[in-house]
N, C-alpha and C positions, 0 to 999 in steps of 0.2 A: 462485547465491547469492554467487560471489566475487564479481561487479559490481557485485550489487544492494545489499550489504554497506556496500562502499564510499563511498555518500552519503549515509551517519549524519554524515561531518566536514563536510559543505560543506551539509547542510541545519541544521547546528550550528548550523555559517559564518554561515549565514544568519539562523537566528531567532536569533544575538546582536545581529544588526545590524538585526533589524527587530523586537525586544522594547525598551520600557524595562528601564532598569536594577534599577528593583524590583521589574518582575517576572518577572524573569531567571531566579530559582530555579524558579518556578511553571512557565515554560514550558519547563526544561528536563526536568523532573521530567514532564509529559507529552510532550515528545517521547521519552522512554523508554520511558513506561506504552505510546503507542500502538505504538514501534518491536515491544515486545515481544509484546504484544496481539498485532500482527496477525501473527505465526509461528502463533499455532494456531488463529486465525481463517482463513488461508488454509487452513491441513490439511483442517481442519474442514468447510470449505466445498469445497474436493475433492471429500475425500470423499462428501459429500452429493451432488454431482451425480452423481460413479460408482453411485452408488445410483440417482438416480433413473432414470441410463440404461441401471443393469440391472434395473429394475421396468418399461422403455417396451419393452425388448428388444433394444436393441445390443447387439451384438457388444462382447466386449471393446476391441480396439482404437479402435473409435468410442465408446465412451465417456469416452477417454481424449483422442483429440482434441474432444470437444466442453468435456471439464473444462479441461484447457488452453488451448483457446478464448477459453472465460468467464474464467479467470484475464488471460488476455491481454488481455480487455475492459475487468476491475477494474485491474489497471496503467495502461490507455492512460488509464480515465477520470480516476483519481486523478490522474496526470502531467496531464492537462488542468486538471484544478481547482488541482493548483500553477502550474501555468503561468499560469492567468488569476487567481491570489491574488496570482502575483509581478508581473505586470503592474498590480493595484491598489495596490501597496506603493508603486512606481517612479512612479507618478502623484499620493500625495502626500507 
């Protein structure tokens, strides 16, 4: 979380420089709602798979790499979808 913490400034950075000016408030206001949103959307979603991987019958330990897994999934893809939003920005 120290890392991942870290890129609230520079995704700031960013949508000041890729919002207009008026609607500046609006998008900072949800880059908050979603920063914070998703601390208990991940929990949440965790947890749900340790569930479902003690109703299919893993072992503990495998349930735990398969929810870290999926989280690892939901990061790469989100990083993907910025990555191919920031290459749309830089195009016009």
């Amino acid at each position: 979380m120290v890392f991942s913490q870290q890129f609230y400034i520079p995704l700031g950075a960013h949508m000041r420089n890729s919002v207009a000016d008026n609607m500046l408030g609006r998008a900072s206001t949800l880059l908050s709602l979603v920063s914070v949103a998703a601390i208990p959307i991940m929990q949440l979603g965790f947890g749900a798979i340790l569930d479902v991987g003690a109703v299919r019958g893993l072992a503990t330990p495998d349930q735990h790499r398969v929810a870290f897994a999926a989280m690892a999934a939901v990061i790469f893809v989100a990083g993907t979808v910025y990555m191919t939003a920031a290459r749309i920005n830089d195009e016009n």
